[in-house]
C-alpha angles and dihedrals in degrees: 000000000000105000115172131178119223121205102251120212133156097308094060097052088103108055088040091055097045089047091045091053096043088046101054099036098101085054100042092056095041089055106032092220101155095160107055090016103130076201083066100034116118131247089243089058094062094046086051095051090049087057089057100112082215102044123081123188130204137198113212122221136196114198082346094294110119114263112166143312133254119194123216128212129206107199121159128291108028092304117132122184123213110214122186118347110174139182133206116258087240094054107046126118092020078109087250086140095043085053088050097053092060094048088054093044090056099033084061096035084160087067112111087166137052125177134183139151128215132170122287096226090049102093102163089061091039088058091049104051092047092048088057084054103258108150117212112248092206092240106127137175125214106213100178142321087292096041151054123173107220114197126217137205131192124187118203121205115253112264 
């Protein structure tokens, strides 16, 4: 299965938004999180987030059709954030994140620290992300009475 990531910028807002949104729908209803959803987020707040200088974002293609996004985060010390990476609902479970991870991990081979968050009830992602070897820190966030964002870390030897 042929998966490649392509440098997102401005022009690209648009298509990352729509797929976000598409992307996120199903979660967004389930849990009722209307204020920290990406599947509620604006366009405005994507455009905002491409003109980070360090944030990249990436669209993810399978067979070069658009799947889905992933956005990386620079933060200090070798530590780098993924939020959000998303998949399509046609397209999940075909291994198409698994793939990506690997791509990131060795696009930013200077990286000893990644970090991400995903949703508790959510075992499926949580399966994923410890399977990829991401570690839970403990810190939790209680969103509502559905819903607790759980956040991951995973430390990479030095290379």
């Amino acid at each position: 299965m042929e998966i490649t990531l392509f440098k997102s910028s401005l022009n690209e807002a648009e298509i990352i938004h729509e797929m976000q949104v598409k992307a996120f729908k199903t979660l967004l209803e389930k849990y009722q999180d209307y204020e920290t959803s990406p599947g509620n987020e604006s366009l405005e707040r994507i455009i905002e987030r491409l003109n980070q200088s360090f944030t990249d974002y990436y669209i993810i293609k399978r067979y070069s059709v658009p799947v889905g996004a992933i956005r990386i985060v620079k933060k200090a010390n070798s530590a780098y954030r993924v939020s959000p990476i998303f998949i399509l609902p046609d397209y999940q479970g075909m291994g198409i994140a698994q793939k990506v991870f690997s791509i990131i991990e060795d696009m930013y081979d200077n990286a000893q620290i990644w970090e991400l968050d995903t949703i508790l009830q959510e075992h499926g992602n949580c399966y994923l992300y410890e399977k990829l070897g991401y570690r839970k820190t403990g810190e939790m966030v209680q969103i509502n009475d559905k819903m607790t964002i759980v956040f991951y870390e995973k430390q990479l030897l030095k290379k």
